[in-house]
C-alpha positions in Angstrom: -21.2 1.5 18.4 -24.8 1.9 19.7 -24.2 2.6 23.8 -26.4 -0.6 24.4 -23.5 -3.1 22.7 -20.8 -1.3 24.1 -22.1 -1.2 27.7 -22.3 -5.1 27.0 -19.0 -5.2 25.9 -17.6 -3.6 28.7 -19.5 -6.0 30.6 -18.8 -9.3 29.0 -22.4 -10.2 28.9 -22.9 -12.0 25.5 -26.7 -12.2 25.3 -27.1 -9.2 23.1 -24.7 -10.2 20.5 -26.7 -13.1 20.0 -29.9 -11.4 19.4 -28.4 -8.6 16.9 -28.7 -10.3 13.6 -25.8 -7.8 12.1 -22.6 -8.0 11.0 -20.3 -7.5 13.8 -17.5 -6.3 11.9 -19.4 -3.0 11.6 -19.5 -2.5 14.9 -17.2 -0.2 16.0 -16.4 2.7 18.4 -14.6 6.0 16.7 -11.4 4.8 17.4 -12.7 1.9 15.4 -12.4 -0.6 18.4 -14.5 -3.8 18.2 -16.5 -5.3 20.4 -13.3 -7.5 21.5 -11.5 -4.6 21.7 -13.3 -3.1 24.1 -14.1 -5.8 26.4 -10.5 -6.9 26.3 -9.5 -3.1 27.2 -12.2 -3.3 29.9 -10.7 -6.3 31.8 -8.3 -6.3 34.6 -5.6 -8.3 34.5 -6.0 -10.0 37.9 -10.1 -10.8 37.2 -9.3 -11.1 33.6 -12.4 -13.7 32.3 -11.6 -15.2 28.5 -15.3 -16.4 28.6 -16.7 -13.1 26.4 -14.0 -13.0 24.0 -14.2 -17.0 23.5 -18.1 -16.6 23.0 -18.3 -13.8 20.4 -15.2 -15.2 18.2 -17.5 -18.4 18.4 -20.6 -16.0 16.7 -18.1 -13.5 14.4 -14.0 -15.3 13.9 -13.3 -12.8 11.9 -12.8 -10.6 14.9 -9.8 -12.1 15.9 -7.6 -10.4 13.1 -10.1 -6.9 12.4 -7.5 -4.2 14.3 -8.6 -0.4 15.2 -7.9 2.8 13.8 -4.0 2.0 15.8 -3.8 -1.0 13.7 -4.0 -3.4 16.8 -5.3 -6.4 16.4 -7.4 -8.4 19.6 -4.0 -9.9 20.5 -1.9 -7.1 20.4 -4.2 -5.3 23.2 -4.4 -8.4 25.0 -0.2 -8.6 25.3 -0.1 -4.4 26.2 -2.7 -5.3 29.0 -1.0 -8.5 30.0 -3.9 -11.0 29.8 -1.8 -14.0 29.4 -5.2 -16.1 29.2 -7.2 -14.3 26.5 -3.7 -14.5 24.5 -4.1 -18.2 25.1 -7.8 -18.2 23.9 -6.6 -16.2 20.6 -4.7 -18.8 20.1 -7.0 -21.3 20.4 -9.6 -19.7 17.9 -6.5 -18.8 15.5 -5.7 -23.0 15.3 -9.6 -23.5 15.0 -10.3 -21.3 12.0 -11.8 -23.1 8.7 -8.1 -23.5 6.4 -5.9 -23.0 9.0 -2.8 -25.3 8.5 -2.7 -28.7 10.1 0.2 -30.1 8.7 3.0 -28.3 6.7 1.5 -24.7 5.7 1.4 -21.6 7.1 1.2 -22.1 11.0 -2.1 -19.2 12.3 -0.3 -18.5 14.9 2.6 -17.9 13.4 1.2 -15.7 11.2 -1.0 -13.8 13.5 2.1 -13.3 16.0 4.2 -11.1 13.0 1.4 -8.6 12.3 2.2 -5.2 13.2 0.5 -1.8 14.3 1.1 1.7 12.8 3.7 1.4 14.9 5.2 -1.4 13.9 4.6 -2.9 17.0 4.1 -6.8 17.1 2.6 -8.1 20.3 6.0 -8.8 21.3 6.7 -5.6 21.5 3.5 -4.2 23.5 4.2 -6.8 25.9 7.5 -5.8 26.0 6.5 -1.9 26.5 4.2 -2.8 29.2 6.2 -5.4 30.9 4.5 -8.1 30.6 6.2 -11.2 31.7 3.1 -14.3 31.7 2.1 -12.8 28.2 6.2 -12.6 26.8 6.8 -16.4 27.9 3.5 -17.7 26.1 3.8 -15.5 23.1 7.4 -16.5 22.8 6.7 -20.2 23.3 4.4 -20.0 20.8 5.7 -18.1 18.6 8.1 -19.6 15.4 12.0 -19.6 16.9 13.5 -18.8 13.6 11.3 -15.7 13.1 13.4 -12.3 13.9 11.4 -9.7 15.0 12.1 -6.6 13.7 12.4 -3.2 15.1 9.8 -1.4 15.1 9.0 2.4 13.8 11.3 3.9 16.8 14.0 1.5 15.5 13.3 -0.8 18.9 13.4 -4.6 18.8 11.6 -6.8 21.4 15.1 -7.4 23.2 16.4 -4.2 23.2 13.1 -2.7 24.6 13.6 -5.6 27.6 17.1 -4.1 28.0 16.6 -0.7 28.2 13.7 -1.7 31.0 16.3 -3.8 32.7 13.8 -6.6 32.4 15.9 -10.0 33.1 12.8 -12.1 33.1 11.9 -11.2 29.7 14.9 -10.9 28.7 16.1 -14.6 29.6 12.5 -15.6 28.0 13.0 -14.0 24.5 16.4 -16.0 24.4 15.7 -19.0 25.9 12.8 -19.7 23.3 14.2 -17.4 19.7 16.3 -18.8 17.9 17.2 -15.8 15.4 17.1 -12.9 17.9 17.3 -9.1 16.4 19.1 -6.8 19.4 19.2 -3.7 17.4 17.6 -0.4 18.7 17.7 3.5 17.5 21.2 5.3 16.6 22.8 2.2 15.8 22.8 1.0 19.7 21.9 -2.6 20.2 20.2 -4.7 23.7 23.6 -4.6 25.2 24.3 -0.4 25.3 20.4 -0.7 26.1 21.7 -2.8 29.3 24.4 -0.9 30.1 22.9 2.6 30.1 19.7 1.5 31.9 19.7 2.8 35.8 17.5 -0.4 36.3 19.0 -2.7 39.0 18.4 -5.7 37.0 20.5 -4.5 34.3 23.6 -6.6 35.3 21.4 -9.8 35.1 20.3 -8.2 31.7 23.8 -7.7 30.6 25.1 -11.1 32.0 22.1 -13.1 29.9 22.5 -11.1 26.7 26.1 -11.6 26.7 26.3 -15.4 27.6 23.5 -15.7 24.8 25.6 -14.4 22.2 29.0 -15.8 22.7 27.2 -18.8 23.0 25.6 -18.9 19.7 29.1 -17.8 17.9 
């Protein structure tokens, strides 16, 4: 990526893109970040501004979905740097996109919510890692109930990472909106031994919420 465009990127100043008459999927960093990439890595999350990323998917929308040499797509970097906003804007653009389903196909967001890193890693579970509450409760809320994410390459699922965090808030909010809920984790253990071996002090809550969940449902 020429220094020029990625100084802009950093900066969320726009003009440049729409001089360059060049295919902005090409445009990459090493670590083949895009130009969303980087401005979404550049952001912090209290100043976070969605007004960049909403301009240049308006100029290239097949950015929202290109991922990096990690496999992460815009959103998952968004949810492991907990800009609940520019998730909300990815959104947006996902609904927006030219044969995206109105009425009884594949749902885009849907869709774009289940795609995994090299890690195996859905959103979910970067905003899990990083504990990202805002960004778990709108991914979850948007996300399809009946989906079960899976575990990931370290054998984690979204609600045993929470656990072993002794993170009640997400925990309650990957309950209270998923319907078909995976709890499994490494060695066979599963969100409740994630609970109960956590030296978190909001791993009763954890425990209590996990447990009520389940003997609820059977």
């Amino acid at each position: 990526m020429d220094p020029y465009l990625f100084k802009a990127a950093v900066e969320g100043n726009v003009v440049p893109f729409r001089k360059e008459r060049q295919n902005f999927e090409q445009v990459v960093t090493q670590l083949r970040d895009t130009i969303l990439h980087v401005n979404i890595k550049s952001q912090n999350e209290a100043m976070a501004s969605t007004i960049f990323v909403y301009q240049i998917l308006n100029i290239c929308p097949s950015l929202l979905l290109q991922v990096n040499a990690n496999g992460d797509t815009p959103l998952h970097v968004a949810a492991k740097f907990g800009h609940s906003a520019m998730v909300e804007i990815l959104f947006q653009h996902s609904r927006a996109q030219p044969g995206a389903s109105q009425s009884g196909g594949l749902n885009p967001v849907w869709e774009m919510l289940k795609m995994t890193n090299k890690e195996e890693n859905a959103a979910l579970h970067e905003a899990v890692l990083y504990g990202s509450l805002e960004v778990v409760k709108v991914l979850t809320r948007e996300g399809d109930p009946d989906f079960s994410y899976s575990a990931n390459s370290y054998g984690e699922t979204p609600l045993y990472l929470a656990a072993a965090r002794g993170s009640p808030g997400i925990v309650v909010a990957i309950l209270g909106s998923c319907r078909a809920v995976a709890h499994g984790g490494p060695g066979g253990k599963t969100a409740l031994h994630a609970a109960v071996m956590s030296k978190n002090l909001g791993n009763a809550l954890v425990m209590a919420s996990i447990c009520k969940f389940f003997f609820r449902r059977n």
